[in-house]
N, C-alpha and C positions, 0 to 999 in steps of 0.2 A: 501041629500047634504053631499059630501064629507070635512073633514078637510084635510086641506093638512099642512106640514111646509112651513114657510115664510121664501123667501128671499128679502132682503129688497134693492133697489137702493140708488145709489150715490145721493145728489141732482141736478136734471138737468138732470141725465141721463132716462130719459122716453123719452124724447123729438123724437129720433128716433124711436119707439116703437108708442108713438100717432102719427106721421105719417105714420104709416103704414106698417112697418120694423116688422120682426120676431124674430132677434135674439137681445140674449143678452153677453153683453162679457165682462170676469172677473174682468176686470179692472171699470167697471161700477158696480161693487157689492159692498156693504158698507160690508165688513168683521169683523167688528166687533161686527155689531148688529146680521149677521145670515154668519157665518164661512161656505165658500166652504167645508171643511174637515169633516163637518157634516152629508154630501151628498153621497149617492151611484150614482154610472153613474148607469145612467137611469133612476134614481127618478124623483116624480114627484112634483111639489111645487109650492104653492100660490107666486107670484111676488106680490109686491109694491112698490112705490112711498118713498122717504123721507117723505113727509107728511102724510103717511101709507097708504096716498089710493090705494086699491086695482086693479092693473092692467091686471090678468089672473093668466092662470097658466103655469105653462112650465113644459117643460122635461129638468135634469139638468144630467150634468156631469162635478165633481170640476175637471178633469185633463186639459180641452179642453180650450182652448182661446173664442171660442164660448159657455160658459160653460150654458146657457140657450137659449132654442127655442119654443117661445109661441105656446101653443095648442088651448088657447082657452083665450077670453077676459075678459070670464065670471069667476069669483075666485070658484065659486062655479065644475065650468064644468074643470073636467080630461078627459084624453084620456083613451077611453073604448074600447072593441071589438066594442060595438055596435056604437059606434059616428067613429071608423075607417071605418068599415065598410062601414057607410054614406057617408064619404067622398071620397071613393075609389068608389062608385057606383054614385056619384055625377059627380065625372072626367071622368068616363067611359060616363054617358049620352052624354056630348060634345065630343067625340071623334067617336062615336058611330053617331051619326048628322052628323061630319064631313066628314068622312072616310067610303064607301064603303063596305071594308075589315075591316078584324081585324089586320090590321098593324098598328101599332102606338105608341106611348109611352102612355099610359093607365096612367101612375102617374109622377108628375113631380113635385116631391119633395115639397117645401115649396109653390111653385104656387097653388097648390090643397091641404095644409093647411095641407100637412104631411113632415113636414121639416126631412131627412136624410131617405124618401121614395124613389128610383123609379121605377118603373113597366114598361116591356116593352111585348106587344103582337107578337106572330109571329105565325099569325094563330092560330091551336089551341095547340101552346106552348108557356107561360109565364113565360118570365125570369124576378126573382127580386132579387134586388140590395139595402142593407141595408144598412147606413152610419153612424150611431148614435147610442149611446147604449140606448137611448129611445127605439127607432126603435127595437132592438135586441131582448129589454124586450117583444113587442109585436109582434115577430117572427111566432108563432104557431097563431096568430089570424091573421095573415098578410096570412097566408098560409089560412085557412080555409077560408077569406074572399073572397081569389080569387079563390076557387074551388065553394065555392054558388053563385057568380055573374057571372062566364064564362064556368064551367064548362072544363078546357082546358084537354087536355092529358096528360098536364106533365106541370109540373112546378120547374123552377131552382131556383135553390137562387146564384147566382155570388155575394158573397161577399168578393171580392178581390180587394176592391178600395182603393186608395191610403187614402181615411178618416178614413179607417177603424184602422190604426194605431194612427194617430192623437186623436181617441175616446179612445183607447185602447182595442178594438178588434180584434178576432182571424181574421187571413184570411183564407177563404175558399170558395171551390164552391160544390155544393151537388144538387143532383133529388131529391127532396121529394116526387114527384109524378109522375105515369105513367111509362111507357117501356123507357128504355134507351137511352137519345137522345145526337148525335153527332152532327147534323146539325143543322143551325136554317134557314128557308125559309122565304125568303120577298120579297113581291111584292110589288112593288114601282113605281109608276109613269105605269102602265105597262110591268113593268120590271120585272125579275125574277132573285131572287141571294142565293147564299146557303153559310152560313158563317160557317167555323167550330166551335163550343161552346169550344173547348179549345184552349188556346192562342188567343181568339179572344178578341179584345178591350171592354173596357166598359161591355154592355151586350151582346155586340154580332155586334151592330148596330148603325149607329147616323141617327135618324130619323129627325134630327131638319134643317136639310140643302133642305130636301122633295122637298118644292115649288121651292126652286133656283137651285137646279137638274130639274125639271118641265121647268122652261122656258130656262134651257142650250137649250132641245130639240129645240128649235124654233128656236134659229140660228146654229144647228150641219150639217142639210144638206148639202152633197156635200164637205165637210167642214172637213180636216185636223188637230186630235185634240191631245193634250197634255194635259192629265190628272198627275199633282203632287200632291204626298201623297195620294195615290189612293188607297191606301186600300185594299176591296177587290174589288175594279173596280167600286165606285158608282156614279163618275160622267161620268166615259169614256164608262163605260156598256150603261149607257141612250144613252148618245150619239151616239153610234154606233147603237144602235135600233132606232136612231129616222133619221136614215140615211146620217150620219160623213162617207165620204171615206176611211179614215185611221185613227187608235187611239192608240194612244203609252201611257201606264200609269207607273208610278217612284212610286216604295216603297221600302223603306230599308230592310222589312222583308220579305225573302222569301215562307214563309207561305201564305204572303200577294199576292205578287206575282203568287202564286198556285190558289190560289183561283181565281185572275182577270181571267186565262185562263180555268179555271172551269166554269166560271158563262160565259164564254166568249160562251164557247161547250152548255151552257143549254139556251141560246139565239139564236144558233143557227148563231152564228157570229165567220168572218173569217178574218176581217179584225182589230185584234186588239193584237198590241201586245208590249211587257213589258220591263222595265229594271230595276233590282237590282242594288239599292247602296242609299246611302247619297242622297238626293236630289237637296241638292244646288252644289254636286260635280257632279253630272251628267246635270246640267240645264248647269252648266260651260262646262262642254263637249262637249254638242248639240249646244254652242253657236261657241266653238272652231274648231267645223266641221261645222259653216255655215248653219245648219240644220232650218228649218225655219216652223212654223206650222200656220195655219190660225183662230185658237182658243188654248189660253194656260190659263189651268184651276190651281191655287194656292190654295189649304183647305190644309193647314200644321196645326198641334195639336196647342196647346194654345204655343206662343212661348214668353208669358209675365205670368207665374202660378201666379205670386206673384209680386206687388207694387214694390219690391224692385228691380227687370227686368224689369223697366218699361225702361230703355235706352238701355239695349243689345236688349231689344226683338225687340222696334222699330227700330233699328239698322238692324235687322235680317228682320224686315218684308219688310225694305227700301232695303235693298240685293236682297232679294227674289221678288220684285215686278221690280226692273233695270231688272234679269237675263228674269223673264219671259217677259218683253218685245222688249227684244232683238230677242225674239227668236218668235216672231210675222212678218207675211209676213206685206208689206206695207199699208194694210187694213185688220187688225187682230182685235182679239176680245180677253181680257183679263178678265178673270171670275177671283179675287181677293178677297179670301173669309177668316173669322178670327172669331175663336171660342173664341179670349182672351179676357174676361169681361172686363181687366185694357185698352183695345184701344178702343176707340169711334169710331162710324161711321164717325165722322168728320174727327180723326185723320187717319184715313186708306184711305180716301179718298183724304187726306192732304199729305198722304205719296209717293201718285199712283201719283199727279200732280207733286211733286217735283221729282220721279222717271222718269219721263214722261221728264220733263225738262232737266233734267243731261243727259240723251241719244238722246236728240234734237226730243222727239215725241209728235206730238198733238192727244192731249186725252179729248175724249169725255166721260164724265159719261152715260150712257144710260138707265140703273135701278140699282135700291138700292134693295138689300133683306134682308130680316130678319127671325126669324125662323119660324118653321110652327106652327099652333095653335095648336098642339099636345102637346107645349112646353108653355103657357102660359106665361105673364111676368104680375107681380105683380109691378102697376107703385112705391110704397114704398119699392121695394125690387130690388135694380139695379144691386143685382149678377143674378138676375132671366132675365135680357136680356142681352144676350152675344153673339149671331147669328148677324152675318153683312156678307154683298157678296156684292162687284161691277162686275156691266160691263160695263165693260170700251170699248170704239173703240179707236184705236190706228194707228195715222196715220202719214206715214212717207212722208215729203219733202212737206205736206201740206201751211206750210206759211213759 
């Protein structure tokens, strides 16, 4: 049995925490009886209750707004190599059931009970991604855990995330392991893509849109597509493999762009091709030349980061869902998807009808999607669901 130091709560503030919440946040700390300034980022420490009862323990950092993230319920129970380990080879068993391959997000942060974790598989290279100075502390056993459980060729660490300043960590990206790798390969849905590992997003990849890239394929055939924010090609890529006559994909960065016409040649497709710039200035372009598509696919990045955007964003996401429906033939199909935690399913679908309205279009909702189970959601924990997609039908001069 470990002793750890105590930091002690507000009273009342548990109450999030007994429903099933992992973090804790400074403002919830009683600072008088156990002083933030006492604490190294990434210590580890006994939480309690005003009434002392004992609530777990956490990983602390006094800088961070989030300055605690429960490890364990048990006061007694730290985080060890050997209880990470467990829970890194506990997330892999369901991924591993689910998924064929070894494409996946393998760790998904606080879902799989390692809050400022995530791991992402691409074949047999493993890129991780550390966001906490807990996490940091447990850097070399985070590395060793994933060469005994997969054994991969190479393992990156990408820790260049925008948390990483917020915790007060270095940014950086490093190989620790294996021959020097430039590319990362994923196969997805039957698809094949190669993203470059520098200047590429995130770890390389967003696995969490999988199943709603999955069923674009079923209405792409035959089928005229516009893919925005397209990355390096992952929804316009499926689509033209799953037989889309024509696919034009919008990104700002021409890296991005390189790559769509890369992955374009390694599929073996001819019919797909790109335009650099701003995407709501080019959606206005293709609307200004009449241009007209039979599917217009919307995954723009989180355009609400923070509560406080919560009216520009939906502002922006009400812009962006008018422009792509304009530019819908008179039986189109609007794929309208949002990575931003702060908009509800309700509210994006709340958005698409009054969009719908202002342009004189009747719109059919026809499936809801959500992320794939690679990405688990923790129902006490509502940053952990943040994946929404409509498709919408869209139809002109119907009533």
């Amino acid at each position: 049995m470990t002793n750890f130091p105590v930091i002690y709560l507000r009273k009342g503030a548990e109450r999030r925490l007994k429903a099933g919440h992992l973090w804790v946040y400074s403002n919830e700390v009683d600072t008088h009886r156990s002083p933030l300034t006492g604490f190294e980022p990434g210590a580890q420490a006994e939480l309690r209750a005003a009434s002392d009862k004992p609530l777990g323990t956490i990983f602390v950092n006094p800088h961070a707004l989030i300055c605690g993230r429960l490890i364990s319920r048990d006061a007694s129970h730290g985080m060890t190599p050997q209880r990470l380990t467990q829970r890194m080879e506990a997330a892999l068993a369901i991924r591993d059931r689910l998924f064929p391959q070894p494409f996946y997000r393998w760790v998904f942060g606080d879902s799989d009970g390692l809050s400022g974790l995530v791991i992402d598989r691409f074949g047999d290279t493993v890129v991780v991604q550390i966001s906490t100075a807990g996490m940091e502390s447990l850097r070399d056993a985070i590395v060793r855990a994933v060469q005994r459980l997969v054994h991969p060729a190479a393992i990156i660490l990408k820790n260049d995330g925008k948390m990483r300043q917020v915790e007060g960590l270095p940014s950086y990206v490093e190989q620790v392991h294996g021959p020097q790798t430039e590319l990362l390969r994923v196969v997805e849905n039957g698809v094949r893509f190669e993203v470059p590992l520098a200047g590429g997003q995130k770890t390389g990849w967003f696995y969490d849109h999988r199943m709603n890239r999955q069923r674009l394929q079923a209405y792409a055939p035959g089928k005229k597509v516009l893919d925005v924010f397209s990355y390096v090609g992952g929804w316009g890529i499926q689509a033209a493999c799953a037989g889309a006559s024509q696919v034009t994909c919008i990104d700002s960065s021409a890296q991005a762009v390189d790559s769509v016409h890369h992955n374009a040649r390694l599929n073996g497709l001819q019919n797909v091709d790109t335009i650099e710039g701003d995407a709501f200035d080019a959606l206005k372009a293709l609307c200004d030349e009449k241009e007209k598509f039979d599917i217009v696919v919307l995954d723009p990045p989180a355009l609400i980061p923070r509560r406080r955007d919560q009216k520009a964003g939906e502002q922006a996401y009400a812009r962006l869902n008018q422009l792509g429906l304009r530019l819908l033939e008179r039986d189109g199909l609007l794929v309208s998807a949002s990575c931003s935690m702060h908009l509800s399913q309700e509210r994006l679908i709340d958005i698409i009808r009054s969009s719908g309205r202002k342009i004189d279009r009747f719109v059919q909702l026809l499936e809801q999607g959500h992320q794939a189970p690679d990405h688990p959601v923790v129902p006490g924990i509502p940053e952990t669901d943040y994946i929404k997609s409509c498709f919408v039908r869209s139809l002109t001069g119907f009533f």
